[in-house]
N, C-alpha and C positions, 0 to 999 in steps of 0.2 A: 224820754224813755223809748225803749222798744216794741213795734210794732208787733200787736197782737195778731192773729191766724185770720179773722174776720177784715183787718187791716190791707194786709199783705192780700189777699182775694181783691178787694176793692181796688188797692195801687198796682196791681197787676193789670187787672183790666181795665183801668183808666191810661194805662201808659200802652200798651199797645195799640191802643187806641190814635194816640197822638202819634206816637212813633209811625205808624202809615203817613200821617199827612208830613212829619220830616224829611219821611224819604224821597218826598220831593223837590228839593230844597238843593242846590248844584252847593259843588265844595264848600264855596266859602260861604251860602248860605246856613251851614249848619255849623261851622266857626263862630259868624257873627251870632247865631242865636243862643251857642253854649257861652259865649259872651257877654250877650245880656243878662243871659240867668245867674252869673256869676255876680253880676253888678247888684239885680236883686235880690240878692242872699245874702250878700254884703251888707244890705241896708235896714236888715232883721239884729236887733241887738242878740236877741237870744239864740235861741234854736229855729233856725229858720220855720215858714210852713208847710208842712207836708205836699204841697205843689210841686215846689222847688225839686225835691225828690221824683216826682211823678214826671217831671218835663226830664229832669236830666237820665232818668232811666229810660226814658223815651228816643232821647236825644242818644244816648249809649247807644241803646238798638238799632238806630239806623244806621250809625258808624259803624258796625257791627255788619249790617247789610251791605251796606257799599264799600267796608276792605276785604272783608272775609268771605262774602257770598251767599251767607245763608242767614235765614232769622232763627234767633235762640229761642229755645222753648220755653214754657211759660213758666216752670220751675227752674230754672236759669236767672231769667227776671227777678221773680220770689227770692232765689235765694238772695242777689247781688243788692235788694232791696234789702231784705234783712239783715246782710253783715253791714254792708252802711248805715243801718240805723245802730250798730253797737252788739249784736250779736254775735256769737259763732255757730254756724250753720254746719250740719251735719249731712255730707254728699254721699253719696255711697262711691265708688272708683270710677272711673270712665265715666261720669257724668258731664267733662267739662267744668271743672272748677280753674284753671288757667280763664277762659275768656269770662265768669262768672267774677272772679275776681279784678280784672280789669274792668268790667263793668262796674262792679263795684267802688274802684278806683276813679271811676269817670266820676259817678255820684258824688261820690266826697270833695271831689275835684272842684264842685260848685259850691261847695259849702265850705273848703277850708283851702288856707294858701296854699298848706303843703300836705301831702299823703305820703306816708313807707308804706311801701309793699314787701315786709319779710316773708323769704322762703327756708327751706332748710339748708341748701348748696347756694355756692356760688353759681355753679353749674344750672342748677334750675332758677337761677335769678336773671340769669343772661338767657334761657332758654324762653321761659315766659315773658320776659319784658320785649324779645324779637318776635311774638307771635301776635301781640297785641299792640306794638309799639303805633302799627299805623292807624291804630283808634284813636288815639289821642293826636297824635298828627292831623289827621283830618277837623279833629274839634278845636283845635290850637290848642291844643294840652303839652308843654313842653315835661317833657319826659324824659329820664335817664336811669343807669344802672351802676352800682358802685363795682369797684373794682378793688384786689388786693393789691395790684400794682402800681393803682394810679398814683399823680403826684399833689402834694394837698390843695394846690391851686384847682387840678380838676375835679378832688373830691370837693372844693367848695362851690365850683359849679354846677356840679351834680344837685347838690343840694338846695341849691337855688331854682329849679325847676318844679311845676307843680306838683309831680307828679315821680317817686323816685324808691325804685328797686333795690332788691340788694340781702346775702343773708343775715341772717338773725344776729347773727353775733358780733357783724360787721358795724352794724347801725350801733352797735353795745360800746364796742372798740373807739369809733370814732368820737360816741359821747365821753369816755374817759381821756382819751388826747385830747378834744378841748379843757375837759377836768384840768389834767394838767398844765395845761397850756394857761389858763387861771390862775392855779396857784402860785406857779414858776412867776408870773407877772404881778400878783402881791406879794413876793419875795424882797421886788425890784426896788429900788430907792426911793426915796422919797418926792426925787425931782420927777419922778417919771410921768405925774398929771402933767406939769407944767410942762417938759418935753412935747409930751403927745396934745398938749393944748397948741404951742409951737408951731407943731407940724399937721394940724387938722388931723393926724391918726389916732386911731385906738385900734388895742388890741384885742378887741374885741370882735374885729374888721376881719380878722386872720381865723375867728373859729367858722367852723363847718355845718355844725346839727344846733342851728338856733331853733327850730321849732318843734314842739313836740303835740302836733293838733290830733292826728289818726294815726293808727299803723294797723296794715291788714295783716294778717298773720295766717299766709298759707301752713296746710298741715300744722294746723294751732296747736293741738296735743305734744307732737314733737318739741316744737318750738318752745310750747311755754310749761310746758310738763315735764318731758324726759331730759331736755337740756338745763333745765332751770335745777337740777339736781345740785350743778356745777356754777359758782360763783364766775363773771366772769375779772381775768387778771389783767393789768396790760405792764408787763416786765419789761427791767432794762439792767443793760448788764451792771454789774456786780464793780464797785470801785474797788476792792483792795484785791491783794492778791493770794493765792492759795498756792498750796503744795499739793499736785496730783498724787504726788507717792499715797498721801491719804486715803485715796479712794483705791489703791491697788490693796497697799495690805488690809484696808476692811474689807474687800473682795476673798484673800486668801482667809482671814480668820469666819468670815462668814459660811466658808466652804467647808470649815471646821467642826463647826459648832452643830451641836445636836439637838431635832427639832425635840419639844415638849421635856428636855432635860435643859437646855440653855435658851428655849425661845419657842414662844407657841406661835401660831398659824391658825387664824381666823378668817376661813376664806370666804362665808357669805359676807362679812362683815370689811374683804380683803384688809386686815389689818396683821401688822404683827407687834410683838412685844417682847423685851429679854425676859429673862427668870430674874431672879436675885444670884443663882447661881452661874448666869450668863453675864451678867455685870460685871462680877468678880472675875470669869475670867477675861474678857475684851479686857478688862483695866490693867489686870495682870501682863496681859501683851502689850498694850500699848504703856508700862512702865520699860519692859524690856528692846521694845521696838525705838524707845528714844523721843528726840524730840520732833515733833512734828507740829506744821503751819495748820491750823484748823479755822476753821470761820464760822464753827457751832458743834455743839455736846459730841463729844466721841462715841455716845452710844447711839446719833441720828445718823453716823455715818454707817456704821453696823447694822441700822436697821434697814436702811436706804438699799443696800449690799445683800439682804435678806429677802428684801421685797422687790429687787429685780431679780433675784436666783429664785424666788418660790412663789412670784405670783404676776410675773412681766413674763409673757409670753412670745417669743419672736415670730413672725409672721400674721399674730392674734392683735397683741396690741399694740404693737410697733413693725416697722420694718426696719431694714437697714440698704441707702442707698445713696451710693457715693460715698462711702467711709461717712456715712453721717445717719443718727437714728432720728427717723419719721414716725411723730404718733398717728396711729389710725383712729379714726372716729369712730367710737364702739357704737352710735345711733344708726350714722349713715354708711360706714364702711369705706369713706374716704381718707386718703393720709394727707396730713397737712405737713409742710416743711417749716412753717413759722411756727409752729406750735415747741412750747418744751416743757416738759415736768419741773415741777418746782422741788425749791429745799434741798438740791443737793442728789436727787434722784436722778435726773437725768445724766448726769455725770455717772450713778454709780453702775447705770445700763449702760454706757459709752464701754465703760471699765469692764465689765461684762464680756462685752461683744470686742474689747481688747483694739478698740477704735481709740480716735485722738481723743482725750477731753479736755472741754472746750470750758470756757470758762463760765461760774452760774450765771443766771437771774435772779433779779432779785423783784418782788413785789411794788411798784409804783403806783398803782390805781388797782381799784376793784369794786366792783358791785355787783349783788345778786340780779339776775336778769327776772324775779318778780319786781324789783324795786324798778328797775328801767324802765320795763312797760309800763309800771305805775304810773310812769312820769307824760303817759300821753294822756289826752284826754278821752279819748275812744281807741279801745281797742275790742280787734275785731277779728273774725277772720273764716277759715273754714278749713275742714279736714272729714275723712271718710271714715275715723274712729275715735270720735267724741264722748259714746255713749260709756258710763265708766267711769268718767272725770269732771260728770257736771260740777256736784260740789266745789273740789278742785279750784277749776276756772271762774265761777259764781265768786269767791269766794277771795283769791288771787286780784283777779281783773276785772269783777262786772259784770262779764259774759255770757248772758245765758244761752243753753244751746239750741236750735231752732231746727229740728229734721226736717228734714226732707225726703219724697218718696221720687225713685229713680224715674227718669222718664218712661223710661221702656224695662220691665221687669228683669229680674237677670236671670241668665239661662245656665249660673254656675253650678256645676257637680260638682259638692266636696264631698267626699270619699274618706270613709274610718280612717282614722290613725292606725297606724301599724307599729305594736312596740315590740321592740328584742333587747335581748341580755346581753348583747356588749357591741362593739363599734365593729367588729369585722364580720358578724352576723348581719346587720343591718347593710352594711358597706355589699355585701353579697348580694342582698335582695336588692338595692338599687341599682347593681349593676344588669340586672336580671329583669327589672323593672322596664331600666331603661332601652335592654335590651327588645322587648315584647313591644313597647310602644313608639317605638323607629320602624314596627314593621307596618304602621299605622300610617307612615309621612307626618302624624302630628306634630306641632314646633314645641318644642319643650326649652320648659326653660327651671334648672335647677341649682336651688338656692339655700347657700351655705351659710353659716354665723362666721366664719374666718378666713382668712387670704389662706393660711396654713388648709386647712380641709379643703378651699375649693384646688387649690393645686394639688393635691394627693388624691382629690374624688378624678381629675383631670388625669394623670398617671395612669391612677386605675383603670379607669376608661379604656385608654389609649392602647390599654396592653392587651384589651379584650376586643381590637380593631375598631373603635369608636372614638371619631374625632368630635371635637368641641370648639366651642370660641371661649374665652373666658374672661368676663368685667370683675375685677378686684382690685380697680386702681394700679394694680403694679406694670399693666400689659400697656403698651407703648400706641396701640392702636386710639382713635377717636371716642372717646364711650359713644356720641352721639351715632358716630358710622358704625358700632355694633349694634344698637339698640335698634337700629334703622333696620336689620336682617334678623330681629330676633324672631318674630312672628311669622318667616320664608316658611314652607313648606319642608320639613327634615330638618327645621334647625335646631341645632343643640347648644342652648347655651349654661354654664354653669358661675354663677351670682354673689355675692357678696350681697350685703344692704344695699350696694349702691345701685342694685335694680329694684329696689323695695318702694318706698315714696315717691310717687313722682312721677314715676316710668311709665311711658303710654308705649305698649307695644302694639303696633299697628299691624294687623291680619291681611295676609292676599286673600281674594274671593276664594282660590282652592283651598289654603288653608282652612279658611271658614266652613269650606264643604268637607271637611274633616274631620270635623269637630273642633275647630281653633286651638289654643295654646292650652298647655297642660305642664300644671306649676309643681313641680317634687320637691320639697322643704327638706333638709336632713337632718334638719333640728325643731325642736320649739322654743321659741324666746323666754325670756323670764317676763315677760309684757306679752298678755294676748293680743294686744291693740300692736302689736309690730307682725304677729304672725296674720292678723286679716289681713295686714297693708300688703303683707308679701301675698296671700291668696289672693288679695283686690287685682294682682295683675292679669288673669283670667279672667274670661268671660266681662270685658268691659262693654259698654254702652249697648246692649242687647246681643252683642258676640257669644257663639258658644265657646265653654271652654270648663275646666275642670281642676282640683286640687287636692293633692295628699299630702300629711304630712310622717315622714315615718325617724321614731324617737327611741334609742338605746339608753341600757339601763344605765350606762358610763358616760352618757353626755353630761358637759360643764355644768348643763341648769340641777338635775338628780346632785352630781359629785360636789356642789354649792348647798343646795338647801334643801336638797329630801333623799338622804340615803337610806333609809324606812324604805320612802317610797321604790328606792332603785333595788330593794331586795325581794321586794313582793314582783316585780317585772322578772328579775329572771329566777323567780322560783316559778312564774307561770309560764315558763318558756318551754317550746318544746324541743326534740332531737333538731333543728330546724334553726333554732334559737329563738324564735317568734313566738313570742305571747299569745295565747290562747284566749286572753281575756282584756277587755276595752278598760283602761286606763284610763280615756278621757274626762271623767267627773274628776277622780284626784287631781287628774293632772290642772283642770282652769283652776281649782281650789288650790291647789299650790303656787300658782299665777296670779290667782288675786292675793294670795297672803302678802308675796314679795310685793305686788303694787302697795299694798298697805304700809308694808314696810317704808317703802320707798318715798309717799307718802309724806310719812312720820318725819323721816331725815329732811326731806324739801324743808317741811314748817317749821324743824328747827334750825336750819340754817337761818331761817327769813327771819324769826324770833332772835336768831342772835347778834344777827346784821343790826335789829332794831332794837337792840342792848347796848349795842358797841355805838352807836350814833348817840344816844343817852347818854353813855358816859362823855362822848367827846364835847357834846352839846353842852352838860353840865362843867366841863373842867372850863370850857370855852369862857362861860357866865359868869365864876366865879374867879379870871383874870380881872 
């Protein structure tokens, strides 16, 4: 089980303890001792003894010392001791959860052959596994990071090390190509034991992710919460062949058709549906249109063709580059290029955007990412907004949450919401804002829900002589060499998600005698737990710093699921277009509605996945 509050006090200061006398121990002295302890951890059939933990936390700490240069605080310790014992620990931002979790990593390190380190990016999987790599190096911890490019021979190397990074969904991906890679081989003939008896092989020699002992689970919430919404798929292309014409004329008759007389539009729910009157007519056109190659229902390509015209957004949730459409990651604000919508959709946005269409995918593997991390024995991990999803995670995975109090207090100003009745009211005052606070020298750093908004907040700007840098994936610069100047004195950057999670913006001494970074939001999320992540970038690790969030009554989250609410905002509005009156009680309460909601759809997903296993289970038995 997991270590109680009274526990964690005691194993805190038993390891620090020891860890002094580590640190005098030359390189390979603290190899051969994290050595040993792995030999007597081994030789526990069970769960090992809480020693074992006390020495390797110990031993952590002084690798810690002698690559990094400094010793980690005692709540560091704490916490890296309680995600190892099967917890998810609750940091607040700037605490250091990177080296908390490589310590963490070490721990487990003596207790199990192998440990994942999920994060949310690829990006922050190579960023934290370089920051810590050389703790494990010094312990003889071999270590690695997966990659989307690698080739399977070095993702099965990777593998093969103690100790091995990588994001969340990569670990997900790689377990269903083995999947595959299984089945495809009980397809094979029947000689095929004797073969591989023959040749001393098996194919079993070629998978990747044989063990499933721990995975730690940076930004856990993210990870096994907001992404877990989405089953994960692993497609391949499509054998037969189709007629693109398909997708042009459902394009033209879709552009036809009349919304809530031929087809409604359910956009919290983003779903659409024909009328009966919308049936009749698609079918009436596609009698007169002729014959056409289809590879599913005439009215999935119509709907496909509706739902990129009325609810796929360009620059929001896709891009387009290289004559090719890129989905963006509505969590992190990243675009992937291997990524494609399924069922015929992705095609019907190619058609759209009047690009080549390429040919589908089709569905070869899939599993819910609760079922995945089911399949480890511990999971673990930590994030800075847990509080909200204990159930949840308890519940999912085991998890309980375990806070934590920041070492050094924080010194964040967050500042009222500011709400206005529509987008160019609001769009004024931040200009005006940002205005007033460049006369400061503070670094600001302002953060968008869309590539589309942050490049028009950019324009705007730009026109009122104020330059910007700008992180939304699409900008050709380093993200790491922007992030590296966001905290300069006068810096102005404007964000996507993908400055949200993660991001450690690093202050100059002037800057901090400024009042450090100062976070302008232009939106609020439908997840309160995404808008602290984006205020968590202030005021980190005792830094000064500050955040506002300012919200129009015609933002997506109001024009989705509270147009009530988006009419009481600008009936309080004044000549000005600003609200008179604080909005923020409705507004979390409309926040937690949609968590709930959201909620509700996860466990039936997970309910249906373990329906659909039932049925296959039973047809299986009664062969």
């Amino acid at each position: 089980g997991t270590f109680s509050t009274n526990e964690l006090d005691d194993l805190v200061t038993a390891a620090r303890v020891i860890e002094e006398s580590f640190c005098d121990l030359e390189d390979t002295g603290l190899a051969e001792a994290f050595t040993t302890l792995r030999s007597t951890a081994a030789s526990f059939e069970d769960e090992p003894h809480v020693s074992i933990y006390i020495q390797a936390a110990a031993l952590g700490g002084a690798a810690v010392q002698r690559t990094m240069g400094f010793r980690m605080h005692d709540v560091q310790v704490r916490g890296a001791l309680a995600t190892a014992r099967g917890s998810i620990i609750e940091m607040q931002t700037g605490e250091g959860k990177t080296v908390v979790s490589g310590l963490a990593a070490v721990i487990r390190a003596a207790v199990d052959n192998t440990v994942h380190v999920a994060t949310t990016t690829d990006y922050l999987a190579e960023r934290d596994h370089e920051a810590v790599a050389a703790i494990f190096a010094i312990l003889g911890i071999r270590s690695a990071v997966l990659s989307l490019d690698a080739s399977p021979e070095e993702t099965q190397r990777n593998y093969q090390c103690n100790v091995v990074y990588g994001p969340g969904y990569l670990f997900g991906f790689d377990y269903l190509r083995d999947q595959l890679q299984i089945r495809e081989s009980e397809e094979l003939t029947l000689g095929r034991d004797v073969l591989e008896c023959i040749n001393g092989t098996s194919f079993r020699e070629s998978l990747v992710q044989t063990q499933h002992k721990c995975i730690i689970v940076d930004e856990a919430d993210s990870v096994l919460i907001d992404e877990a919404a989405t089953p994960l798929i692993l497609s391949g292309s499509e054998t037969f062949a189709e007629s693109t014409e398909a997708y042009a004329h459902a394009k033209q008759l879709a552009v036809e058709l009349i919304e809530d007389n031929d087809f409604t539009v359910d956009r919290p729910q983003r779903q659409i549906e024909l009328t009966d009157d919308g049936r009749e007519r698609i079918y009436t056109a596609l009698r007169e249109i002729g014959r056409l190659e289809l590879s599913r229902p005439w009215t999935t390509y119509i709907e496909n063709a509706l739902y990129a015209e009325h609810l796929l957004v360009r620059d929001e949730h896709y891009v387009v580059r290289d004559e090719e459409i890129s989905l963006v990651d509505q969590l992190t604000g990243r675009i992937f290029d291997d990524r494609t919508l399924r069922g015929g959709l992705h095609q019907a946005v190619e058609c759209k955007e009047q690009l080549k269409i390429n040919p589908p995918n089709r569905s070869m593997a899939r599993i819910t990412r609760q079922r995945f991390f089911q399949m480890y024995d511990t999971v673990c991990g930590m994030t800075g907004t847990a509080s909200g999803s204990e159930a949840e995670l308890e519940h999912f995975y085991g998890a309980p949450i375990v806070p934590l109090q920041p070492n050094v207090p924080s010194k964040r100003i967050e500042l009222p919401t500011r709400f206005f009745d529509c987008w160019e009211s609001k769009l004024a005052a931040i200009v005006d804002e940002v205005q007033r606070l460049r006369q400061t020298r503070r670094p600001i750093l302002i953060g968008t829900r869309t590539i589309r908004e942050s490049v028009l907040l950019d324009e705007t700007l730009r026109e009122h002589g104020i330059e910007c840098t700008i992180l939304n994936g699409v900008q050709d610069e380093d993200e790491a060499a922007i992030i590296s100047t966001a905290g300069h004195v006068g810096s102005l950057m404007i964000a996507t998600n993908m400055a949200g999670r993660g991001t450690d913006i690093k202050l100059t001494p002037e800057s901090r005698e400024l009042g450090g970074l100062h976070v302008l939001a232009t939106q609020r999320n439908s997840s309160h737990r995404v808008d602290r992540q984006l205020a968590g970038r202030a005021a980190r690790q005792g830094d000064p710093g500050s955040c506002q969030f300012f919200v129009a009554a015609d933002d997506d989250l109001f024009q989705q699921y509270g147009q009530k609410f988006s009419e009481q905002i600008r009936t309080a509005a004044q000549s000005t277009g600003e609200s008179v009156r604080d909005f923020s009680a409705q507004l979390y309460q409309l926040q937690q509605m949609i968590e709930q909601h959201a909620y509700e759809s996860r466990r039936k997903l997970v309910h249906h996945d373990n329906w659909m296993d039932q049925i296959r289970e039973s047809m299986v038995g009664s062969v």
